[in-house]
Steps between C-alpha positions, in 0.01 A plus 500: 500500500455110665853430358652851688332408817653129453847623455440754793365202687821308476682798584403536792505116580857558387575719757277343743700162506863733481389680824413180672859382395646781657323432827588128496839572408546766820319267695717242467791699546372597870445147585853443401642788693250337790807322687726642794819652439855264515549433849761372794366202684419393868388187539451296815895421553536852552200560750513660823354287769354597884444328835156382363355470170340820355149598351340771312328786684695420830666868530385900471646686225510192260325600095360178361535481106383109417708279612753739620505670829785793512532528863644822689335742249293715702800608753675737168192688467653764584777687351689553835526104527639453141745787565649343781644148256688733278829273413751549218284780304170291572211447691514127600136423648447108621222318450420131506377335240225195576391225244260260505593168505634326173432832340700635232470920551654762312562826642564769252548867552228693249669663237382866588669411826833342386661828489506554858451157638677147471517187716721335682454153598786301409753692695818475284378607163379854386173598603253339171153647394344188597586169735306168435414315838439106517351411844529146622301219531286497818685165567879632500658439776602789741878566558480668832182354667313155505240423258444706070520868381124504507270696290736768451852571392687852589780661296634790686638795258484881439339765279757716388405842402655835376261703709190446704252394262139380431609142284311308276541121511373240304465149621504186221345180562537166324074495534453853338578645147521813626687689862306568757564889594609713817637774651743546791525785686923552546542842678181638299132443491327369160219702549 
C-alpha cells in the first residue's frame, strides 16, 4: 500500500512540475510577443515646429496616453465630422501627435482595430499599423523661432479609417514592458 501511494505520489509531482512547465513556457512566450509591432519612424528631423515651444495639456480635445499627447481627438467625435474628410475611398481624420522630450514613442493601431484603421504620419508611404516617434532634446535648437524645441516635440499626421470607428491604440515605451492602452472615438463613441 506505502509503495502505491509513493508511486501515486510521484505521479502527481510528475504532473505537477509538467503543468508548471507549461505555464513558464506560455509565459515566456507573452513576454516575447510583449514588443510593438514593425514600425515607420519620426524622429526630431522630421518634427513640426510653432511660433513658440509647446507643452502638454495646453489645448481642449487633446487624450493623454504617457508620454504621448494625440491632439485634435475630441473634434471627430462625431460621425458627421469624420464624414466630412472622406478622400480617395477613406476617411482621412488629422490629429497631432505630441512627445515628450528625448522620448522614443510608438504608436500602434490595436490589432482588433487594424482592420478599419491605419496611420499616416510619414506622408509618402502607405498608411502602417504603427509609427515610432523620437522627440528632441529640450536643447535643440528651433528652426523658425529663437531659443530650443522645449519639452515637447509635435509630428503632425492622420488616422486613416475605412469607416467611422471606435479604435484601439496601443502606445510602447522604452520604460515599460508592456503598451499602455486607449481608445479614440473616430466618428463613434467607445461606450
Amino acid at each position: 500500500m506505502n509503495e502505491v501511494r509513493s508511486i501515486g505520489g510521484r505521479l502527481v509531482l510528475a504532473a505537477f512540475a509538467a503543468l508548471l512547465g507549461l505555464v513558464a513556457a506560455s509565459l515566456a512566450g507573452q513576454a516575447a510577443a510583449a514588443e510593438p509591432p514593425p514600425s515607420v519612424v519620426r524622429d526630431c528631423a522630421s518634427r513640426a515646429e510653432t511660433t513658440r515651444p509647446l507643452r502638454f495639456g495646453e489645448t481642449t480635445g487633446a487624450v493623454r496616453i504617457g508620454p504621448l499627447e494625440l491632439r485634435g481627438v475630441r473634434d471627430w467625435r462625431t460621425r458627421k465630422s469624420v464624414l466630412q474628410t472622406r478622400r480617395d475611398g477613406v476617411y482621412r481624420v488629422k490629429i497631432l501627435a505630441v512627445v515628450a522630450a528625448s522620448a522614443r514613442v510608438t504608436l500602434a493601431i490595436a490589432p482588433r482595430s487594424r482592420s478599419v484603421a491605419a496611420l499616416d504620419y510619414v506622408g509618402d508611404a502607405e498608411p502602417a499599423a504603427a509609427v515610432t516617434f523620437i522627440g528632441c532634446s529640450r536643447t535643440v535648437r528651433s528652426r523658425i523661432r529663437p531659443g530650443f524645441v522645449g519639452p515637447v516635440t509635435s509630428f503632425p499626421g492622420e488616422f486613416v479609417l475605412q469607416r467611422p470607428a471606435c479604435v484601439a491604440i496601443e502606445v510602447w515605451t522604452t520604460k515599460r514592458p508592456r503598451p499602455l492602452l486607449g481608445k479614440l472615438a473616430l466618428g463613434r463613441s467607445c461606450s
